[in-house]
N, C-alpha and C positions, 0 to 999 in steps of 0.2 A: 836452679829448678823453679824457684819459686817465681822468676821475672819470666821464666817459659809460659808458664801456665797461664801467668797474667796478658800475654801475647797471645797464647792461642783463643782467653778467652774474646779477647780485644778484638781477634780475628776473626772470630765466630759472631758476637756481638754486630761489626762492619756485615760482614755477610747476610746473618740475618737481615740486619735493616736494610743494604743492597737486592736481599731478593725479597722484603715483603715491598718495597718501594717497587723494584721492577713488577710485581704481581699486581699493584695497586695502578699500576700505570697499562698494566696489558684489559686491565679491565675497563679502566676511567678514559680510554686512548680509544678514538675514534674510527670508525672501519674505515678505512684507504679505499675508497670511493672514488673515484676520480669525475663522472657526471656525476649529475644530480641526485639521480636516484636509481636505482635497477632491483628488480622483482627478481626473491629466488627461493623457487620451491624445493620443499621438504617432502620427498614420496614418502607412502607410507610402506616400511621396510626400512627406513633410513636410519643408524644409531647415530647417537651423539658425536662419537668420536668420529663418525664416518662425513660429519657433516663440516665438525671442525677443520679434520682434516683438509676435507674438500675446498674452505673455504682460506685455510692456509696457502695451499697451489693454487687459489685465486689470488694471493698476495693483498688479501682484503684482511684478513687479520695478523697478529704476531702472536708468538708461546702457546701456542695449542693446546699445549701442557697445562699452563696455570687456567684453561678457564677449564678442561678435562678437571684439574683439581678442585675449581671453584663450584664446578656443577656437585659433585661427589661430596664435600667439604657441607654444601646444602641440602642434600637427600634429593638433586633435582637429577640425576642421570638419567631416570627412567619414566622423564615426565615431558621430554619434548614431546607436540604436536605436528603433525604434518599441516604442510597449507603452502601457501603463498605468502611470503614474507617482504616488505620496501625495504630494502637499505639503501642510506644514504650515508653521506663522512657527516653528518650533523647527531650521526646516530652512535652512541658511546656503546662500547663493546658490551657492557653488561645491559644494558639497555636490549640488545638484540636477546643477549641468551635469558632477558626476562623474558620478552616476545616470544619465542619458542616456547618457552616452559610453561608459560599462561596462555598459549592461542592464538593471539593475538594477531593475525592473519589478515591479509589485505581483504576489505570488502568490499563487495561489488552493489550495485544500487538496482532496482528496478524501481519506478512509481507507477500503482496503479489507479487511476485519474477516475474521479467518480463522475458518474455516471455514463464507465464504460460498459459496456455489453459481454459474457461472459464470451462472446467470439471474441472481439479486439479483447480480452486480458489473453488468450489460449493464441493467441496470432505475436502477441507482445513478447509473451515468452517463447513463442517460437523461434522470435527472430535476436533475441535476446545472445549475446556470444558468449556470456560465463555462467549459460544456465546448461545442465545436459536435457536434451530431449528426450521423453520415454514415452511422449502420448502424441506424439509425428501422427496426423489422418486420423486419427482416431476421433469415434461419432463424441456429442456431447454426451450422451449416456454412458456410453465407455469410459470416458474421463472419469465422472461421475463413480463409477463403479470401480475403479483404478483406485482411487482414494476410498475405498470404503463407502461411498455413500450411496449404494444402489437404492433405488427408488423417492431420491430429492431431485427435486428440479433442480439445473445447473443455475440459474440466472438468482440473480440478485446475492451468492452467496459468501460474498470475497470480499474482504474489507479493502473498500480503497485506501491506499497509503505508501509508504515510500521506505520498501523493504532494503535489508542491508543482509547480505548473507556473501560465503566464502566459493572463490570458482570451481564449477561443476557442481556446486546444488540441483539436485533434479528439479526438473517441473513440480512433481509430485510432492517432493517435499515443501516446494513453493506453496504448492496451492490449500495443501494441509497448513502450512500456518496461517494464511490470509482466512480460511475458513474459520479457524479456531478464532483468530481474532474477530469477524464477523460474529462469530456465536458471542464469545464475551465480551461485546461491544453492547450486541441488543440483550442481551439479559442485562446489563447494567441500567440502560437505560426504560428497559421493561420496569423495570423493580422500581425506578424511582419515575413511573411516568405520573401526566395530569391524573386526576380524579375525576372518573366517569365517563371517558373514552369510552367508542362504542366498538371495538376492536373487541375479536374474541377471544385472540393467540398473539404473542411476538411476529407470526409470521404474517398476520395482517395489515401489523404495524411495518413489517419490512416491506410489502406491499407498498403502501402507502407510502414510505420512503423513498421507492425508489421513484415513482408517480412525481412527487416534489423536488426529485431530485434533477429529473428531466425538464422538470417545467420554469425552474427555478434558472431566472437571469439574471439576480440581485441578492447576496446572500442575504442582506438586510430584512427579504420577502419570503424567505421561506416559511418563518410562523406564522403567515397571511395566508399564503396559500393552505395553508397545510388545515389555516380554521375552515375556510372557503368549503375544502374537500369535507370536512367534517361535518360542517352544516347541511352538506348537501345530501350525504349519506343519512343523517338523523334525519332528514325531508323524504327519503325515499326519492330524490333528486337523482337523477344521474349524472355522470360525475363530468360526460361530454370533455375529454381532455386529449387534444390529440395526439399528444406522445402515445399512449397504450393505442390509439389505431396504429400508429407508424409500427409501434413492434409487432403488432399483429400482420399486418402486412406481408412482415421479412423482408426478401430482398427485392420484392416487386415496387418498393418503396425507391422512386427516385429523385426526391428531393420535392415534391408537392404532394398536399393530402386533397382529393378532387373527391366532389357531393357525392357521387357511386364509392367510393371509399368507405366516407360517412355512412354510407346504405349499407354497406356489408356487411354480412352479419358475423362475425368473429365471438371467440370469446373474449376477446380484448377490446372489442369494440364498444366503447364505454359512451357512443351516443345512443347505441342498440340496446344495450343491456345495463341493469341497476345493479350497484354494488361494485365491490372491488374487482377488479381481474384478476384471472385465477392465479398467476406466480407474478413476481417482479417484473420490470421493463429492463430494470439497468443495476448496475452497482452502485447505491446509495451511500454516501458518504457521512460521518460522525453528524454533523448537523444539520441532514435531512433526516437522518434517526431523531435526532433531538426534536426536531422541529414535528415529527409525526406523533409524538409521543406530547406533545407541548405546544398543543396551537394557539393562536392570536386568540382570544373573545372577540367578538365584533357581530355583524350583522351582514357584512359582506358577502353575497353567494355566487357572486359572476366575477372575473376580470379580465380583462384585455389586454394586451402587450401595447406599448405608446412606441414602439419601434428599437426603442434603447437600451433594451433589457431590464427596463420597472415596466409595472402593470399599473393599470387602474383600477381600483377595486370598487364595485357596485352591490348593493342592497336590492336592486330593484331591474328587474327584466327591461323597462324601459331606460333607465338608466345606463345599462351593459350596453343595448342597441345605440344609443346616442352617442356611447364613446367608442363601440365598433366603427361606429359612421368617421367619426371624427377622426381614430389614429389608425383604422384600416381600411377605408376608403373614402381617405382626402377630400370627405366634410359630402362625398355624394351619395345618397339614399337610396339603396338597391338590394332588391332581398339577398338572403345571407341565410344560414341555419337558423337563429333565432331572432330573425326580423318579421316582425310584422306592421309594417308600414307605418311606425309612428314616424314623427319626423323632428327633424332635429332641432333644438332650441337653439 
């Protein structure tokens, strides 16, 4: 009797370590993937065992059972997530049912490019394939109002950057995050701007951001410009920049800004009128925030493009004329907006 017992312990003992080893192997053992990788979604309605199972008659996992035990065993039954999942045979069986149980969901990317226009980000996501659509034709004010924000101008309001969200995120929830990071982007840098700006709200400064952020061909330049704009505004200067004619414009804009342009009278026409334009041009990016918030000291209040994407920066009317002469009209002297017949040295 007594060598019985010692048998069935012996037996049970073998067994045991037979099935925690087989359990530790159903786990540590790699999904039977045969390509590389394949994407596979979790509806929402789908139970655990229903997905095991499923994935069993895929011949992608083995014992059903022990990870059915392993989820239960963890308190995780009732905690998968639906989504879009990669699997690949690189990917170890408990490795996935962490992935479910945390989220962990394939992402998909948008980047919205600063200083796009609140059309090109609404056209990006339109054509965007793992975003859902809910704002199809629909005016800029409707957008606007779809998100809660009836009566904000649409333009300048979306942080440019390079979102990661899960397939079939709406538009809407798209644009509610970029929003919210646009707000807490410029309150951060509101709170910690220069000393004695003449801006009278964050939204001024967003202004101005996006103004620099059009203008801007050399990241190196944007705290230049951004003194340039400054100074010119404390002068009661006009700002003369012509990105805000181009927006003003719209779409009669095609690809030249002609002297009757300059003449027109818009509110964005910033050789017409003194001060900021009344909303944004573009979507300004973290470091034309910076840069409006934090400009150069200098004495600089004109500069000119040299063709290459750096400016030339000038102190002095005659100065700016000299080097208009020189880097945009190849050294020959011929009026211009702010030419008055000096000549070039």
């Amino acid at each position: 009797m007594k060598k019985l017992v010692q048998v069935f312990i012996l037996v049970v003992l073998i067994s045991s370590v037979w099935i925690w080893a087989s359990y530790q192997q159903a786990l540590e053992g790699p999904l039977n993937i045969e390509a590389d990788d394949i994407m596979y979604s979790i509806k929402p309605g789908s139970s655990l065992s229903g997905v095991i199972y499923d994935l069993y008659k895929k011949k992608i996992i083995k014992h059903p059972r022990y990870l059915l035990l392993y989820a239960r065993l963890n308190g995780l039954s009732n905690t998968m997530q639906t989504g879009d999942y990669r699997l690949s045979n690189k990917l170890k069986t408990i490795e996935f049912l962490d992935n479910i149980f945390n989220g962990k969901v394939v992402q998909f990317t948008l980047t919205v490019v600063e200083g796009w226009s609140f059309k090109q980000l609404i056209d990006a996501l339109n054509h965007h394939p793992e975003i859902k659509h809910t704002l199809t034709n629909l005016s800029a004010e409707e957008i606007m109002n779809k998100l809660g924000l009836a009566g904000i101008h649409h333009e300048g309001q979306f942080l440019p950057d390079t979102y990661h969200f899960p397939r079939q995120l709406t538009d809407v929830e798209f644009l509610k995050r970029a929003y919210q990071s646009m707000q807490s982007t410029l309150k951060d840098e509101w709170d910690n701007r220069a000393v004695g700006l003449i801006y009278k709200d964050p939204y001024e400064a967003l202004i101005m951001a996006s103004i620099i952020e059009k203008e801007t061909g050399q990241a190196s330049e944007r705290e230049q410009i951004s003194g340039v704009f400054i100074r010119r505004l404390e002068k009661q200067m006009r700002l003369q920049t012509d990105p805000t004619v181009i927006y003003g414009m719209g779409d009669r804009y095609k690809g030249n800004v002609r002297k009757r342009d300059l003449q027109e009278d818009t509110p964005y026409n910033t050789y017409r009128r003194h001060g900021l334009p009344p909303t944004p041009i573009a979507l300004p990016g973290k470091k034309a925030i910076y840069a409006a918030l934090h400009p150069a000291e200098g004495d600089a209040l004109y500069f000119v493009s040299r063709g290459d994407g750096s400016h030339v920066f000038s102190a002095t009317l005659k100065e700016h004329n000299n080097a208009v002469i020189k880097y945009q009209l190849k050294g020959r002297a011929r009026p211009f907006s702010s030419y008055k017949h000096q000549k070039s040295n």
